[in-house]
C-alpha positions as CSV (number, residue, x, y, z in Angstrom):
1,X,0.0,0.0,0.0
2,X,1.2,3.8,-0.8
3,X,0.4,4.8,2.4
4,X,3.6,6.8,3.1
5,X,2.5,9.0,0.1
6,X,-0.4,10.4,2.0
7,X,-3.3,9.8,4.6
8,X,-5.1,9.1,1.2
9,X,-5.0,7.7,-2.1
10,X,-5.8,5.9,-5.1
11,X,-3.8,4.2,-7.7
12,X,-3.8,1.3,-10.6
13,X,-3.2,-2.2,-9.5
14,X,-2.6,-5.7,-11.7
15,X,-4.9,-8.0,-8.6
16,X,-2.6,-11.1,-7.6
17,X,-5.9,-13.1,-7.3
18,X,-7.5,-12.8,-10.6
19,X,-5.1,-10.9,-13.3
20,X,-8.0,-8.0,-13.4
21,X,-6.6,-4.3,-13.4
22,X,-8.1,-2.4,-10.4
23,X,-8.5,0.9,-9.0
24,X,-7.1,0.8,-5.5
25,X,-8.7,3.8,-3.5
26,X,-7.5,4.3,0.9
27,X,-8.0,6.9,3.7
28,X,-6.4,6.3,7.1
29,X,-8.5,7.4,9.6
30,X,-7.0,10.4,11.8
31,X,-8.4,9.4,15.1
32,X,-7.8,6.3,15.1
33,X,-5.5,5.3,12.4
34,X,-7.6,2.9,10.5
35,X,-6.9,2.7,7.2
36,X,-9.9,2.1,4.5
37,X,-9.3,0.4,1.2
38,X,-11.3,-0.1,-1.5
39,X,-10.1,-1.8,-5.0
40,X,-13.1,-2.1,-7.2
41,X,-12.2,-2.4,-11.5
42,X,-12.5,-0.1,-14.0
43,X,-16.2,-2.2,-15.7
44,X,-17.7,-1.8,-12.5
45,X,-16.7,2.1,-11.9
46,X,-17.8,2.8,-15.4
47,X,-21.0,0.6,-15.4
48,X,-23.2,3.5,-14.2
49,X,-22.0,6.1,-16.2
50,X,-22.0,3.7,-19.8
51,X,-25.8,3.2,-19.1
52,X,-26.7,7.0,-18.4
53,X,-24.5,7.6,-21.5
54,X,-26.8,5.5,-23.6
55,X,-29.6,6.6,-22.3
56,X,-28.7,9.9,-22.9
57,X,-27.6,9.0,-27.0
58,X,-31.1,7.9,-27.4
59,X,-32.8,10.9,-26.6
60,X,-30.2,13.0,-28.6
61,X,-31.1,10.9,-31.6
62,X,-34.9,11.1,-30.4
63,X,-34.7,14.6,-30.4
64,X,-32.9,15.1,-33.9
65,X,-35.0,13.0,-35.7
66,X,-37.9,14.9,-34.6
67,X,-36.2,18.2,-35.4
68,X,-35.6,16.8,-38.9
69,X,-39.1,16.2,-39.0
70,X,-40.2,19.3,-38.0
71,X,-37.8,20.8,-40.8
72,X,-39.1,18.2,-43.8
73,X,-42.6,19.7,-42.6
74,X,-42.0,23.2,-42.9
75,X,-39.6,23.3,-45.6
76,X,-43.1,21.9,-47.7
């Protein structure tokens, strides 16, 4: 752990356990000294924000093809 770079952190990581590259986030806790780690991967951080970005491609296409529409009608 990088823990002597700073009460907290986050860095890339190859996992030992499965081969899979992780995100490897920690805080150490002042009071006490805990430290908190998190390693989750880079599909699962993303996950969220791939589904609101296709979400958000359909209604852009939604929308254009009903401003073409509008156009084709009052180009007539």
């Amino acid at each position: 752990m990088k823990l002597h770079q700073g009460r907290s952190g986050f860095y890339a990581i190859t996992s030992p356990f499965d081969g899979l590259s992780k995100y490897f986030g920690y805080e150490q806790a002042e009071e006490y000294g805990l430290v908190v780690a998190v390693a989750r991967t880079y599909d699962e951080i993303v996950s969220s924000w791939r589904a609101d970005l296709k979400i958000d491609a359909a209604v852009a296409v939604g929308l254009l093809l009903a401003i073409l529409a509008i156009s084709v009608v009052l180009a007539r």
